[in-house]
N, C-alpha and C positions, 0 to 999 in steps of 0.2 A: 504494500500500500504506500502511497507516496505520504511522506510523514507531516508535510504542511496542511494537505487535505484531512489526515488524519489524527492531527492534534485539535483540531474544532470540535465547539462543545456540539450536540445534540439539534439543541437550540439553532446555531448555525448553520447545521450540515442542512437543515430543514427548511430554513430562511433562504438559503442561496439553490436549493432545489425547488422551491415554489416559484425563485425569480427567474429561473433557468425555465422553467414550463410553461411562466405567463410570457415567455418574450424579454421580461424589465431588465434579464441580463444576457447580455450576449456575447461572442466574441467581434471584435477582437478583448481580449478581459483588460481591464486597466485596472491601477492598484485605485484609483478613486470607486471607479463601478463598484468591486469588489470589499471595496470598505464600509459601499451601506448596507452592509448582510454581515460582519464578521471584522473584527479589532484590529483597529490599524497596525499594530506587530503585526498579524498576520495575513491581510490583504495581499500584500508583495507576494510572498512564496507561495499563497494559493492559487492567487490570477497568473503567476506563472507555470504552475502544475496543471493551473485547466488550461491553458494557452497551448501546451505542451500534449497534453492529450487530443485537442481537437485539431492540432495541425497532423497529428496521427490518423488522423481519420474517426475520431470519436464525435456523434455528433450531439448539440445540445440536448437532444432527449433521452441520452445516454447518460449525459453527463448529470441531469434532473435526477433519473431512474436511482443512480449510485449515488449522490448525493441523499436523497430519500432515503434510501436501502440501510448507508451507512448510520444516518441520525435515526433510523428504527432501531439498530443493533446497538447503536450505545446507548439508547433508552432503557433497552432492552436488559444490559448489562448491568447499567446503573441500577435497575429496578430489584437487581438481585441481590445488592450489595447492600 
């Protein structure tokens, strides 16, 4: 897992997967875009993790799906603790 992506809280991974699905974020990712979903420490190394995966050929509704997926699993995790 790329550790910028995956050091975001729950809260996060779920904010920047709803903007990822409504369209409100898109590529190309800027650390501003990316900063109204998730803490300016970590805007940079995330919008360049998605930057990175979508010139890969991942597309945003990929990128939504995993973002989603991952903020279920750390809810999920959290809930057990």
């Amino acid at each position: 897992m790329i550790p910028a992506i995956q050091s975001l809280s729950d809260t996060d991974l779920r904010e920047i997967g709803r903007a990822l699905r409504s369209g409100r974020l898109s590529s190309p990712f800027s650390v501003a875009s990316v900063q109204r979903y998730c803490s300016a420490q970590t805007a940079g190394p995330v919008a360049q993790a998605m930057q990175e995966l979508v010139d890969e050929g991942m597309r945003a509704e990929h990128l939504a799906l995993m973002f989603e997926s991952l903020a279920e699993a750390k809810a999920s995790s959290d809930d057990r603790l």
